[in-house]
Residue frames as qw, qx, qy, qz and C-alpha x, y, z in Angstrom:
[[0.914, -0.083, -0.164, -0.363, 14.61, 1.51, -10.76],
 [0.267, -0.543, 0.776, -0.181, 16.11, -0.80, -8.46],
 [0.823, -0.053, -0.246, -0.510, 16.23, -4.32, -9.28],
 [0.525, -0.337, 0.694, -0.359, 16.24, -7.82, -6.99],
 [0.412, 0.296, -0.832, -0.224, 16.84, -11.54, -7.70],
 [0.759, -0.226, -0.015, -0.611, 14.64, -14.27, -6.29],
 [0.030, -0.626, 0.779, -0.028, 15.88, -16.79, -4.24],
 [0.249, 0.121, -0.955, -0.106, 15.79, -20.49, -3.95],
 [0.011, -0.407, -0.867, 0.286, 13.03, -20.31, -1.61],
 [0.010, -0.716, -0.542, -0.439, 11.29, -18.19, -3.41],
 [0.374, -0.780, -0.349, 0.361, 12.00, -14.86, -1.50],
 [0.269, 0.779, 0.246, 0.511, 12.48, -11.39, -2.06],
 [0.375, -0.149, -0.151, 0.902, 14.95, -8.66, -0.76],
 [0.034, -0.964, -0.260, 0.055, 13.45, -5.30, -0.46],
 [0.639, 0.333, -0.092, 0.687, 16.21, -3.24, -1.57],
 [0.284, -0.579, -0.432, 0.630, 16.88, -0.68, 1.33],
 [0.097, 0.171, 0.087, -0.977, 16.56, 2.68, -0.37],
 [0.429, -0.413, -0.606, -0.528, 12.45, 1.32, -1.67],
 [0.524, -0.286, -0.748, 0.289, 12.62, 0.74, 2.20],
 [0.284, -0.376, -0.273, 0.839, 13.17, 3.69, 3.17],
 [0.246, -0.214, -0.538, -0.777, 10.87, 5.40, 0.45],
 [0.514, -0.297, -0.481, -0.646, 8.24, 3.68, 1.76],
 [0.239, -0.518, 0.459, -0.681, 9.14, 3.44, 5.46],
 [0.710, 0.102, -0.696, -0.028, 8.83, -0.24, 5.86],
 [0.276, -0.569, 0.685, -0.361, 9.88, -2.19, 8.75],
 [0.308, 0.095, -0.942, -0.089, 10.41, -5.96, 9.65],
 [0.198, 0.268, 0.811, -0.481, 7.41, -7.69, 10.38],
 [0.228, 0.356, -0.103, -0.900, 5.41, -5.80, 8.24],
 [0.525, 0.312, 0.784, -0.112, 2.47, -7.34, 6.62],
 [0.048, -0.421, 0.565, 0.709, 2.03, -7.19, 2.82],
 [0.790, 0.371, 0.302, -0.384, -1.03, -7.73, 0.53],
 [0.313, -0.282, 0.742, 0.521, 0.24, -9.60, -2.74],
 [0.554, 0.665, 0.113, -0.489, -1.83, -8.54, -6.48],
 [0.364, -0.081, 0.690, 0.621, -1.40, -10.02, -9.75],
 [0.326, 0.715, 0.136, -0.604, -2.80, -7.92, -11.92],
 [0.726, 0.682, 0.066, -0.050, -2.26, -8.07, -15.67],
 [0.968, 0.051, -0.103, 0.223, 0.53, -10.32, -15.18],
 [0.002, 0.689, -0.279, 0.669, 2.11, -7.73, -12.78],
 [0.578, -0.523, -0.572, 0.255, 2.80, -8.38, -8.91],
 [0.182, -0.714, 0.007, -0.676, 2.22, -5.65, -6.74],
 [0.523, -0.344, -0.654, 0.424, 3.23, -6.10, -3.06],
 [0.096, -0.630, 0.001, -0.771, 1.33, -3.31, -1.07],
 [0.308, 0.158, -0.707, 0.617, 1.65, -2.52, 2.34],
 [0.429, -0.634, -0.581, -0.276, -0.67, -2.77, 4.87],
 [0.105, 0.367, -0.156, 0.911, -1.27, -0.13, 6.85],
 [0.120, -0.313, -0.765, 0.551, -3.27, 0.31, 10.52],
 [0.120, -0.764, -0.614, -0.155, -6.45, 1.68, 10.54],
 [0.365, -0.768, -0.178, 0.495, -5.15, 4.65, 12.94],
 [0.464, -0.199, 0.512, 0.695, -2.95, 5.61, 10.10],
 [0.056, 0.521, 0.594, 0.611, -6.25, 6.91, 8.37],
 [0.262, -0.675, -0.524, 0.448, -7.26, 8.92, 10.80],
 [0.195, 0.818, 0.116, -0.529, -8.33, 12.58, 9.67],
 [0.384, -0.138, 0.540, 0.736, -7.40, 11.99, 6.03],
 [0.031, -0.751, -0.620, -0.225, -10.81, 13.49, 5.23],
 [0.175, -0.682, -0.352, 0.616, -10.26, 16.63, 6.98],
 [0.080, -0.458, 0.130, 0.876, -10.94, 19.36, 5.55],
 [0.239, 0.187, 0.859, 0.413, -13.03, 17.70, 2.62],
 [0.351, 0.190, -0.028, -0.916, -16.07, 19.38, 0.82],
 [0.283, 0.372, 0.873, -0.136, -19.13, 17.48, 1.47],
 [0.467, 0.430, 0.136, -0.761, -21.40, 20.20, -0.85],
 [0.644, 0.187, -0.399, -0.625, -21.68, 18.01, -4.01],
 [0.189, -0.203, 0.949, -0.148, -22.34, 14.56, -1.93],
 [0.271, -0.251, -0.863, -0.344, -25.00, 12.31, -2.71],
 [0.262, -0.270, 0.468, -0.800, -27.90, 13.18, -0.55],
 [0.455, 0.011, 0.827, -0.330, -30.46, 10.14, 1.00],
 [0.557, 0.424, 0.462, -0.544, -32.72, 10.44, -1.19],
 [0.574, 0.589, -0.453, -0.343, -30.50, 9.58, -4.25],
 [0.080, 0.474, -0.876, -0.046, -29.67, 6.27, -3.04]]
């Protein structure tokens, strides 16, 4: 666990090896969550970046029309 010090203006280092974990970069846009008195900063992530994460999935027990 890596940990980081908040600064006068209220800003936050990303310590480089979380960076690299999670393949960052500058510019990057960032959703902010307070959860049960938790922040969560979670990256946001292009639409293209989902692209076939469904393959391969098994549609046999979906919902069919008539349950909904």
């Amino acid at each position: 666990m890596t940990t980081t010090t908040i600064s006068s203006k209220y800003q936050v280092v990303i310590p480089k090896d979380v960076r690299e974990k999670l393949h960052l970069k500058s510019g990057q846009k960032m959703t902010a969550v307070v959860k049960g008195g938790l922040l969560y900063f979670i990256p946001e992530k292009p639409l293209e970046a989902f692209r076939g994460f469904l393959k391969g999935m098994d549609a046999k027990d979906l919902r069919e029309d008539k349950e909904r």
